[in-house]
C-alpha positions in Angstrom: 0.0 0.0 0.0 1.7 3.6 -1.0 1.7 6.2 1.4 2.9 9.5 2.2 3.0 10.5 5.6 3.9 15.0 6.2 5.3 15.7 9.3 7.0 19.0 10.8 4.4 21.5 10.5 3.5 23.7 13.8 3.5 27.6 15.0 6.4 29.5 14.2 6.9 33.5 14.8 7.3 35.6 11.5 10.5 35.3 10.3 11.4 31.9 12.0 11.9 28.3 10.0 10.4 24.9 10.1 11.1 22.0 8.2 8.5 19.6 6.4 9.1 16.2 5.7 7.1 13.5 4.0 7.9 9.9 4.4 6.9 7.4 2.0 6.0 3.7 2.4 4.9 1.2 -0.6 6.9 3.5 -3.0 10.6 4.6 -3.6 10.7 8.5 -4.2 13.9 8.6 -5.7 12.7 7.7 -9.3 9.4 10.1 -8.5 8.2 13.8 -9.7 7.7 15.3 -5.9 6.0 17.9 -5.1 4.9 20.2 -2.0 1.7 22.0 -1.9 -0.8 23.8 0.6 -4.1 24.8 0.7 -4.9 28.4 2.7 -8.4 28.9 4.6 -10.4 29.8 2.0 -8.2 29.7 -1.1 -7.6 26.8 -3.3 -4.8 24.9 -3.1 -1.4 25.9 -4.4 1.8 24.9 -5.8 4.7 25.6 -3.9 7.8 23.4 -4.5 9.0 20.2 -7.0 11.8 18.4 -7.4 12.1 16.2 -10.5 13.5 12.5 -10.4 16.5 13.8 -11.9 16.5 16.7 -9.0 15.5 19.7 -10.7 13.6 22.2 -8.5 11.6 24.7 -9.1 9.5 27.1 -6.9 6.1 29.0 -7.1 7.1 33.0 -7.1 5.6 33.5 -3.4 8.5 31.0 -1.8 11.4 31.5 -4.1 14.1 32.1 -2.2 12.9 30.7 1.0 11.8 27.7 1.1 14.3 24.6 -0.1 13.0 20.8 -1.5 15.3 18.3 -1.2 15.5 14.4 -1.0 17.1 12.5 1.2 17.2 9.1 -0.9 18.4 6.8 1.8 15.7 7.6 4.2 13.2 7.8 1.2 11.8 11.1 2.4 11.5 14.7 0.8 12.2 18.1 2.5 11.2 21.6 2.3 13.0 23.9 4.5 11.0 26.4 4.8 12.9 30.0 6.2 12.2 33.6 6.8 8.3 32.5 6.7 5.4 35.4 6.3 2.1 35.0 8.4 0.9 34.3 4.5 2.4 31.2 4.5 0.0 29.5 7.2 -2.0 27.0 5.0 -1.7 23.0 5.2 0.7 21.6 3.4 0.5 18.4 1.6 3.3 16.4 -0.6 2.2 14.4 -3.5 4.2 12.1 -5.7 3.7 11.8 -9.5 4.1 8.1 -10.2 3.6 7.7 -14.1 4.7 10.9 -14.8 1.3 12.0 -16.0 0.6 14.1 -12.9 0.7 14.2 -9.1 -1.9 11.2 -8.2 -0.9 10.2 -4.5 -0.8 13.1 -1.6 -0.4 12.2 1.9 -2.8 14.0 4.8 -1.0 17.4 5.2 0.4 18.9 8.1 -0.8 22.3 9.6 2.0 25.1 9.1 0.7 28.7 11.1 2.8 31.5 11.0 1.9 34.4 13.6 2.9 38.1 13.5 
């Protein structure tokens, strides 16, 4: 059975850092299309971070420069260090891994990230 599992989330001060990580079981992310995403109350959800199974990143404009994906291969687990963060970055954030490489089809639960001012 695949499944991603977010942990790392919690309340952080403006300007403080926290770092995300999703662990994956039934699945090995190394040779996956990752991605981080998070969903705002009341918005939709959003892109925020991908790393490609050859490790390409690339970052939605709002984090650029601030937030960091990264695998670690031997634990089978993906990253975002997320720094400097805004009170506009509190949202749930979910990973998702792109299987087929026809899109992002299992996420895990998210994890609550709040950012206070």
């Amino acid at each position: 059975q695949v499944a991603l599992v977010e942990s790392g989330g919690g309340l952080v001060q403006a300007g403080g850092s926290l770092r995300l990580s999703c662990a994956a079981s039934g699945i090995i992310l190394s040779s996956k299309a990752m991605g981080w995403f998070r969903r705002a109350p009341g918005k939709q959800r959003e892109y925020v971070a991908g790393i490609s199974s050859g490790g390409s990143t690339n970052y939605a404009d709002s984090v650029k420069g601030r937030f960091t994906i990264s695998r670690d291969n031997a634990k089978n687990t993906v990253h975002l260090q997320m720094n400097n963060l805004k009170p506009e970055d509190t949202a749930v954030y979910y990973c998702a891994a792109d299987r087929w490489g026809m899109g992002y089809d299992i996420w895990g639960q998210g994890t609550q990230v709040t950012v206070s001012s």
